[in-house]
C-alpha positions as CSV (number, residue, x, y, z in Angstrom):
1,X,-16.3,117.7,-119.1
2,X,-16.0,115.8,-115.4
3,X,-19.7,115.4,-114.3
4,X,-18.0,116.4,-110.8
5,X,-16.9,119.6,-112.6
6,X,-20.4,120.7,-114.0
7,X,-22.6,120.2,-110.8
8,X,-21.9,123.2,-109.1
9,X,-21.9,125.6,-112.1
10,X,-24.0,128.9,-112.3
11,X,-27.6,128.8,-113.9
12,X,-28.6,131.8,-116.3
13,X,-32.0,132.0,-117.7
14,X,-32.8,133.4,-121.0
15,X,-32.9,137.0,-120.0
16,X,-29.4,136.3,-118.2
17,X,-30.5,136.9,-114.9
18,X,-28.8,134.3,-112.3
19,X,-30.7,131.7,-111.0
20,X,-29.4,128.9,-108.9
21,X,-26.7,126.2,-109.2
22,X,-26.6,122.9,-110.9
23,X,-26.8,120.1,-107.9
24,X,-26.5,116.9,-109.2
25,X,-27.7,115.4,-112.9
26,X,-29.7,112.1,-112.7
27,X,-28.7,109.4,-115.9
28,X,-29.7,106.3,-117.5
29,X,-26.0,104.8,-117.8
30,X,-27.4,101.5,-120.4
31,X,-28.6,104.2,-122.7
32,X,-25.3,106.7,-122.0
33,X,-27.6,110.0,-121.3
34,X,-28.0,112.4,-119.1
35,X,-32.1,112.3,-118.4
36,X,-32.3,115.4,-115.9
37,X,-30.2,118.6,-114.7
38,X,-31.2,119.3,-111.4
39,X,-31.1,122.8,-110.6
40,X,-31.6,124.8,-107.0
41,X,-32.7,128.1,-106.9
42,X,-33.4,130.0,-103.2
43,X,-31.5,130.1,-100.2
44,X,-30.7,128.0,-97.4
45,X,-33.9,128.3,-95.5
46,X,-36.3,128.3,-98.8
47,X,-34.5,125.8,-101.1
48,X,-36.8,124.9,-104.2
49,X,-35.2,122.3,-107.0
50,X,-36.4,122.2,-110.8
51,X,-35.6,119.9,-113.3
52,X,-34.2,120.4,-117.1
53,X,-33.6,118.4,-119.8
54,X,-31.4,118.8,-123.0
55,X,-34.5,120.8,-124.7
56,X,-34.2,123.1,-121.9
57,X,-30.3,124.1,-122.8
58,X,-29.4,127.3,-124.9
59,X,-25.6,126.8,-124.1
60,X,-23.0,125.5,-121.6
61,X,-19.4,127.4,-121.1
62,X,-18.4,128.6,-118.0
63,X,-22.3,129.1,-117.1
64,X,-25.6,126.9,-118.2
65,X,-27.2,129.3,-120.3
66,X,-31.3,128.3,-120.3
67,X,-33.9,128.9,-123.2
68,X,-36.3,129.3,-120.3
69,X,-37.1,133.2,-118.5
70,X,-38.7,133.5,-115.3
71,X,-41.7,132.5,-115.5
72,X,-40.7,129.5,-117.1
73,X,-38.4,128.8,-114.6
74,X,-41.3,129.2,-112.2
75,X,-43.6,126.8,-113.8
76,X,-41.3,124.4,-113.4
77,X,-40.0,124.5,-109.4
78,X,-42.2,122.4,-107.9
79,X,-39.6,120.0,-105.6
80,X,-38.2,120.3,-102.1
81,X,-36.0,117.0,-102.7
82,X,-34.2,115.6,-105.0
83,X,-35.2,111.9,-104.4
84,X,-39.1,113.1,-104.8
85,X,-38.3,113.6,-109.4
86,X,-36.4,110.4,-110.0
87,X,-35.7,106.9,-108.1
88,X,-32.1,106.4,-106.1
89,X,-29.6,104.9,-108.0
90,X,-29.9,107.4,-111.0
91,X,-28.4,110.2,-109.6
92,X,-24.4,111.1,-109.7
93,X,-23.8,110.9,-106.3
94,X,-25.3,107.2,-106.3
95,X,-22.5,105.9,-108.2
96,X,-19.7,108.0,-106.9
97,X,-17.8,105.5,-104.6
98,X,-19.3,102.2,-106.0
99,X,-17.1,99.5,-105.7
100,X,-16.3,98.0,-109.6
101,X,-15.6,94.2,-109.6
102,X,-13.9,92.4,-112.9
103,X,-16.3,89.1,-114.3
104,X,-14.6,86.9,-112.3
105,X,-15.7,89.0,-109.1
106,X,-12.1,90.8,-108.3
107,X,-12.2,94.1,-106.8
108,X,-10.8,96.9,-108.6
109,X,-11.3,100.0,-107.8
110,X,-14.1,102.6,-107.5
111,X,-15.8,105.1,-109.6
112,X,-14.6,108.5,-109.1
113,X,-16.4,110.6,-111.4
114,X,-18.0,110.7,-115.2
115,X,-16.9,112.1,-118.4
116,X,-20.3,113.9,-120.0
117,X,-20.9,116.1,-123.6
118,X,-22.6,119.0,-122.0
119,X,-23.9,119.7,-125.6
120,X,-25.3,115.9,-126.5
121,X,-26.4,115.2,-123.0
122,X,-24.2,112.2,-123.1
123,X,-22.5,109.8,-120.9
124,X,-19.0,109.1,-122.9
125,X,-16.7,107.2,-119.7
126,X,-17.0,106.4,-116.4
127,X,-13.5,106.9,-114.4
128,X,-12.4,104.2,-112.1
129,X,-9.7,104.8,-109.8
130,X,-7.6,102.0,-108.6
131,X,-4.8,101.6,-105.9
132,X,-4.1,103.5,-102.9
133,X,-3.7,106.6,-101.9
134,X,-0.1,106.7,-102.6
135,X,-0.2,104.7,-106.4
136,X,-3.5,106.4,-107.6
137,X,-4.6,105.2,-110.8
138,X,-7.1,105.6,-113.4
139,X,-9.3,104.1,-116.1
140,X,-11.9,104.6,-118.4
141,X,-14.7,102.8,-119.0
142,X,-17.7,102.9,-121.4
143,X,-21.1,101.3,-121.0
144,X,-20.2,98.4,-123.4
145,X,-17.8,97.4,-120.6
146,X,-20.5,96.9,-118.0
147,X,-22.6,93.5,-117.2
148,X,-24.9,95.2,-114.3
149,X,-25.1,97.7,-111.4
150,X,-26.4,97.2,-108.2
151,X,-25.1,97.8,-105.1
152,X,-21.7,97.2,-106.9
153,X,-21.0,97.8,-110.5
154,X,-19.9,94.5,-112.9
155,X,-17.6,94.5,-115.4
156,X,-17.1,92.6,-118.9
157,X,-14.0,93.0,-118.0
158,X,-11.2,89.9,-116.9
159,X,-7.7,91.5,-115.0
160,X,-5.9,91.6,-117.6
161,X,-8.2,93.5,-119.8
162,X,-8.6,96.3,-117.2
163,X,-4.7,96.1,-116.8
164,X,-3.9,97.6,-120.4
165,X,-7.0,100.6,-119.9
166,X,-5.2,101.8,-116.8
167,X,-3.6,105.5,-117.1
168,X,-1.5,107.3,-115.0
């Protein structure tokens, strides 16, 4: 599953009672796992987040099914921000839009979204997209293919090698 496609999904807890939306997952990319789900539960005016972890997870489908119930749920909201549970950079929308650069420093592309096992907690690819808006395309990458990140993400990777991993 696209990590772009499970932030938004409906939260159950154990009683199946709806609780709030997934928001954004945080990651440790060199290990490839998701560390926290971030969920938010209130309205617009009174927005609380809690965070879960894989121990946390009964089940994902078309909903995140939690082992928690209520009052679970309750002993764990305890943020008003994001950014207060885990440092910047570790979140999905960090990496969204980072510029990825070959070894020898070419430009080639950005990262456009993540594949993730919902089940394993784990980070499998990260998708690159590459060209313009008229010749889109598309690679995969895994974290074996990455030297560092930073303010822009560096691959193992020469031209040629990112060349043959592109897909229409």
């Amino acid at each position: 599953m696209k990590a772009s496609e499970f932030i938004g999904m409906k939260v159950l807890d154990k009683q199946a009672h709806e609780v709030g939306k997934v928001v954004e997952i945080a990651f440790e990319l060199k290990k490839c796992m998701v560390d926290k789900i971030f969920i938010s539960v209130g309205g617009a005016l009174n927005k609380k987040y809690f965070a879960i972890d894989e121990d946390d997870l009964y089940g994902i489908g078309d909903y995140v099914q939690l082992k928690l119930d209520k009052d679970g749920i309750e002993q764990k909201i305890h943020m008003d921000k994001l950014n207060d549970f885990t440092p910047k950079g570790n979140h999905f929308k960090d990496i969204v839009g980072k510029v990825v650069l070959t070894q020898e420093g070419l430009e080639i592309g950005k990262i456009s979204d993540m594949i993730i096992d919902t089940k394993g907690c784990l980070i499998h690819n990260i998708i690159i997209t590459t060209g313009n808006a008229f010749s889109k395309k598309h690679l995969m990458i895994s974290d074996d293919d990455i030297i560092s990140i930073g303010d822009y993400m560096i691959l193992k990777l020469t031209k040629e090698d990112v060349e043959a991993k592109i897909i229409d």
